[in-house]
C-alpha positions in Angstrom: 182.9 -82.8 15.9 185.2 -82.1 12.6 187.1 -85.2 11.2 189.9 -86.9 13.4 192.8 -87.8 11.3 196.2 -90.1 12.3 198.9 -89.6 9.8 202.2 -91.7 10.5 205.3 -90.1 9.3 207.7 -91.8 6.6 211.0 -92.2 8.2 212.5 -94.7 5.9 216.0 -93.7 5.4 215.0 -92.6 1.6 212.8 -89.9 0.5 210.0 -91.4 -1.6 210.1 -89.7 -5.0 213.8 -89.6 -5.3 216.3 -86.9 -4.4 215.4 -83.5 -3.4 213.3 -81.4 -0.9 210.1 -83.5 -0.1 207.2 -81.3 1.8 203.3 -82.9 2.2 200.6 -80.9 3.8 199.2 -83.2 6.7 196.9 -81.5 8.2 195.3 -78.8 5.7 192.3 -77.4 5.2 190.6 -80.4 4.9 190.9 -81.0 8.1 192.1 -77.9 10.2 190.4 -74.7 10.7 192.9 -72.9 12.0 196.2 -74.4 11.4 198.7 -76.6 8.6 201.0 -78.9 9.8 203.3 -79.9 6.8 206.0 -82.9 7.0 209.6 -81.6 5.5 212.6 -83.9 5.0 215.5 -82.9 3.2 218.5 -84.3 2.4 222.0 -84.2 3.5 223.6 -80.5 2.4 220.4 -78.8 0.8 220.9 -75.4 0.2 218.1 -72.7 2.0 215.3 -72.3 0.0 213.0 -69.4 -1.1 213.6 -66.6 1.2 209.6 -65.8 2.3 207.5 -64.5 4.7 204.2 -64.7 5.5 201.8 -61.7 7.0 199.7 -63.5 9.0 200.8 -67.0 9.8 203.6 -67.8 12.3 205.9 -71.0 12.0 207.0 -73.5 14.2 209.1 -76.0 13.7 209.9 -79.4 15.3 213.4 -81.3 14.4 212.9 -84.7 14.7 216.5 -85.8 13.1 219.5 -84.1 11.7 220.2 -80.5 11.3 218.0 -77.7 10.1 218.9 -74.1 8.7 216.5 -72.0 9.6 217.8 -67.6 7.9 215.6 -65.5 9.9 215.5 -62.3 9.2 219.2 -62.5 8.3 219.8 -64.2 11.0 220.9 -68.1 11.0 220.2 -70.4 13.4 220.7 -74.3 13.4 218.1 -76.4 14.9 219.4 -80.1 15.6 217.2 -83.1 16.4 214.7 -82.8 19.3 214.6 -79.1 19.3 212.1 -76.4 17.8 212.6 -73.0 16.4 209.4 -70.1 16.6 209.9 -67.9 13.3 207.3 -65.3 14.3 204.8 -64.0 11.0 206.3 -61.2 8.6 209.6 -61.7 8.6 211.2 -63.4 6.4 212.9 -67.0 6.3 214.2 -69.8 4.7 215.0 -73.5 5.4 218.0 -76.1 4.6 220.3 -78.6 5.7 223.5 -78.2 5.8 224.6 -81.4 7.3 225.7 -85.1 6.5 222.4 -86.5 7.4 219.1 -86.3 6.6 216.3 -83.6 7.6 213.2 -84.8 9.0 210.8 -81.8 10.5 207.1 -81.3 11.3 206.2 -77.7 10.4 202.9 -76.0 12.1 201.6 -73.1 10.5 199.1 -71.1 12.9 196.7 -69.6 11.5 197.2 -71.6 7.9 199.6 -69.9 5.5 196.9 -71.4 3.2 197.7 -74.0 0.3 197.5 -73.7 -3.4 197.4 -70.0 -5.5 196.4 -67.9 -2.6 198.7 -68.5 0.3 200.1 -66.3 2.4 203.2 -66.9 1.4 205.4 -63.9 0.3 208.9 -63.2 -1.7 211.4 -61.4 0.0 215.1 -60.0 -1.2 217.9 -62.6 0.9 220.2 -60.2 2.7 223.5 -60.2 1.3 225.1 -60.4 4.6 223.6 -63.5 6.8 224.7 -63.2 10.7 225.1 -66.5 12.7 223.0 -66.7 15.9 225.8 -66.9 18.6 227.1 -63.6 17.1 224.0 -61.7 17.8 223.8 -59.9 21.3 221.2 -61.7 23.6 
């Protein structure tokens, strides 16, 4: 039996470390064979990150407070607390917060996108036009 880990999220209403995007690996390879489950929290009005993708790991993303932006693809979407979003593998994305309150999200990774110098973790050019999810036929 591989090692059984508890991990209790830091939901103090400040990030440790100060201001700014805070990410930890939870579960890594360490632990996991076969997946990474990273803890995000950003604060209020951070603007989307890297725009990435990776070519074999899929994303899925849990919102446990506040509002996440999640550009898909060129697509946004916002994800408020108690809902998920699937961003399926190779195609790209990016994360932020654009509201008044905090961001706190667990983030699985499945297979592992891999930590350190040889992730799977690609750049990719941001579209210069972003569509908003509601305007995009179902």
């Amino acid at each position: 039996m591989g090692a059984v880990r508890i991990y209790r999220f830091e939901r103090t209403p400040t990030l440790p470390g100060g201001s700014g995007r805070f990410n930890v690996d939870v579960f890594g390879a360490d632990t996991a064979k076969h997946a990474l489950v990273c803890y995000k929290r950003l604060p209020p009005h951070t603007p989307i990150g890297s725009y990435h993708y990776h070519k074999k790991s899929e994303n899925i993303l849990v919102v446990l407070q506040g509002t996440l932006e999640c550009v898909v693809g060129g697509v946004r979407y916002l994800v408020k607390d108690n809902e998920m979003i699937y961003m399926p593998d190779d195609v790209p994305h990016a994360t932020g917060n654009p509201g008044d309150t905090e961001c706190q999200a667990i983030e699985f990774y499945c297979p592992s996108r891999g930590q350190g110098a040889g992730m799977d973790s690609f750049p990719a050019q941001l579209p210069s036009e972003i569509v908003d999810a509601d305007q995009v036929p179902a």
